[in-house]
N, C-alpha and C positions, 0 to 999 in steps of 0.2 A: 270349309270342310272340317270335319272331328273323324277322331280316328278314334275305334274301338281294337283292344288285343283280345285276343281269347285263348286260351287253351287249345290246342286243336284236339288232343287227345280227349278232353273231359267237356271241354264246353266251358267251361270256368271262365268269367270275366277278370281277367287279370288290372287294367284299366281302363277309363275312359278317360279321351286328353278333349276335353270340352274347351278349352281355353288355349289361347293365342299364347308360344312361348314355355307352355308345359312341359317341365321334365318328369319323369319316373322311373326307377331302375327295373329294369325286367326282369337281368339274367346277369349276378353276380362271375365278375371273372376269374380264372384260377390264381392259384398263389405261387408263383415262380420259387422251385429249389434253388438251393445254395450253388453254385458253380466251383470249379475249381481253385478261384484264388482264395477261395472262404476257408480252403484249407491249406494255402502255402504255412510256411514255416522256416524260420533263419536256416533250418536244416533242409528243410524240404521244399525247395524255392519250386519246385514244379510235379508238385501235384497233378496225377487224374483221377483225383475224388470228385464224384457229386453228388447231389443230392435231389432227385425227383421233386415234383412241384408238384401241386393238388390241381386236380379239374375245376373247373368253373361249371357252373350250371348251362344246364340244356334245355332248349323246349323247342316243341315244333307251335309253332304262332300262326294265329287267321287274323290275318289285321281285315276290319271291314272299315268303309268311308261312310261319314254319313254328314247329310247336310246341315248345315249351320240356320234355320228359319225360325221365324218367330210365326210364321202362320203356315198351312198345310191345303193345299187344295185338292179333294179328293173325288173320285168317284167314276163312273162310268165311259168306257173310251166314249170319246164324242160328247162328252158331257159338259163342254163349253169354258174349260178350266182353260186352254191357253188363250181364247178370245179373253176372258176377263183379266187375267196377267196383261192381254197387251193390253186392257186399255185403261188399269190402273197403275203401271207403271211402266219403265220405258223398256222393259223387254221384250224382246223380237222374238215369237218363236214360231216353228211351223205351224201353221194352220192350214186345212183340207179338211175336206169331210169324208173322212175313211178312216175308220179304227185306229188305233195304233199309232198314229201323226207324232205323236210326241213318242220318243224313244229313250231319252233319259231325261232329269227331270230343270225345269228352268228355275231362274230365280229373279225376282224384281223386287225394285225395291220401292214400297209406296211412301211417298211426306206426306203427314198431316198436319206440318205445323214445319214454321223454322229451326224448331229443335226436337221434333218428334217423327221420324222413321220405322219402317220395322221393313223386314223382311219376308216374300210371300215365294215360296216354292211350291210351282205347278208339278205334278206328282202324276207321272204318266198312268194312263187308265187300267182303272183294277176290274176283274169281270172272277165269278164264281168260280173256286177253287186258287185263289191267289196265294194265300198264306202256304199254299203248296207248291206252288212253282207255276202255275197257270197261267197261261197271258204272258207279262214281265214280273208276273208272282214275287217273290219275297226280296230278290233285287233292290224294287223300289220302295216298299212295304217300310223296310227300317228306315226309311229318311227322315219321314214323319213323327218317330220316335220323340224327336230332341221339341218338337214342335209346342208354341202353349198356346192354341185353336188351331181347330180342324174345319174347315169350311166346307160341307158336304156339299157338292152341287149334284143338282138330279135335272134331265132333262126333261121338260112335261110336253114336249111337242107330240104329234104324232106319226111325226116322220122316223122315228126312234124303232116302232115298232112294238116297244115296249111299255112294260106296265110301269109308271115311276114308284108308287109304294112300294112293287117289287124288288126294283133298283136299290130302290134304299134300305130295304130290310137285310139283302144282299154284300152290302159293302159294309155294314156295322157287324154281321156274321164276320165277316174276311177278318175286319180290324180287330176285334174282339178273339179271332183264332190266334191271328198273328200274334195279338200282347193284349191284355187284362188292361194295360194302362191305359193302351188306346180309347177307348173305350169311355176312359173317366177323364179324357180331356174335353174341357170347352170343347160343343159343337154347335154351328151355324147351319141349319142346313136353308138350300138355294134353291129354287125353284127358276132354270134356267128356260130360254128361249121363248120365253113369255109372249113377246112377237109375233111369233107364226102358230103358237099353242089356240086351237080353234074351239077344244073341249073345255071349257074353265071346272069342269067336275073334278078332272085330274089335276089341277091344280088342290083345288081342293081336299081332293083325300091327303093329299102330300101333307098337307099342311096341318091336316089332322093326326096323321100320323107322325111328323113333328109334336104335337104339343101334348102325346100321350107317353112321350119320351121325356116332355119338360123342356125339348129344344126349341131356341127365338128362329123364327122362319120367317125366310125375304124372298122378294117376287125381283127377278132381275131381267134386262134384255143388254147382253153387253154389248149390240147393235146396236142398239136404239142409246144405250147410257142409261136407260131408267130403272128406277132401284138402287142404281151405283151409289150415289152419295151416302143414302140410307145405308147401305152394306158395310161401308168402312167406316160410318159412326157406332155401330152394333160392333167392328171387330175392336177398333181402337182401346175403347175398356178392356176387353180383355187382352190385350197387349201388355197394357200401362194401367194393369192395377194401380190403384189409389192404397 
């Protein structure tokens, strides 16, 4: 975890401690008066002079937490992010198929080598009006911040209900409301549950509408495992820039 301070009163970022062991002084202490012996004297062995001390600084502080990942998994409740967590790395987390399953957010760790690791945090599901408190709204929203790729998964089944270009024009609204940055991070988007997906046209638009954005777009079933190897060769560069 990383801690962000903030001003409560302004909003002002006062720090970010990104790193293990960070100090920063936040709120200088006051300067202690002179006390009574500061003014004894061969004459005046018991003084009750003194001398006031200076205040120290005050703030009212918003410490927020936010997670430490190197990848960000984003996008629609049920949209297949904790199935792929478990089955690229060894975290356990709830899975069901009801909304909401996940309530804060996991983290696993994937190897792609004996010296190469990164970090994936599954990011509980975002739905329209999140950047305002919607759903588990901006809670989870900042985690993703520190993250360098965003892996969009979009479901194309049609047990969803739903349109997946919709989903996806939806959740880059959300990230783009919440932070400008978001936005200009590395994005993968996913084309999830490919398996029981019976329309291959919606696969299709998805993927069209990925490449009119300039985003690389994968076909995954994290049931089946297909796609997977493909996926974390696309994210590993941008990990571990060269």
């Amino acid at each position: 975890m990383g801690t962000v301070v903030y001003d409560e009163a302004t909003g002002e970022l006062l720090h970010d401690f990104a790193t293990s062991g960070e100090r920063y002084l936040i709120a200088r202490g006051g300067r202690g008066g002179r006390g009574n012996q500061h003014f004894a004297t061969p004459t005046h062995q018991a003084p009750e002079e003194h001398e006031p001390g200076k205040p120290g600084q005050e703030w009212n502080l918003r410490l927020e937490l936010k997670l430490l990942a190197d990848v960000g998994l984003v996008g629609f409740p049920n949209a297949g992010k904790s199935t792929l967590i478990s089955r690229i790395s060894a975290a356990n987390p709830k899975i069901a198929d009801y909304p909401f399953t996940t309530l804060e957010p996991n983290l696993g760790v994937v190897r792609v080598s004996d010296d190469k690791t990164y970090v994936v945090a599954d990011i509980p599901g975002l739905i329209e009006g999140a950047h305002l408190g919607a759903g588990l709204g901006v809670q989870f929203l900042r985690h993703v911040e520190r993250t360098k790729v965003l892996v969009h998964l979009v479901d194309v089944s049609e047990f969803s209900g739903r349109d997946p270009v919709n989903d996806f024009k939806i959740i880059l609204k959300e990230l783009g409301s919440f932070s400008e940055e978001l936005v200009k991070k590395p994005m993968i988007v996913v084309a999830t549950k490919t398996d029981v997906a019976q329309d291959a046209g919606r696969i299709e638009k998805l993927k069209r509408a990925a490449a009119r954005r300039k985003m690389p777009f994968y076909k995954i079933s994290s049931v089946t495992g297909a796609g997977l190897p493909e996926l974390l060769y696309a994210i590993t560069p941008l990990v571990f820039p060269e």
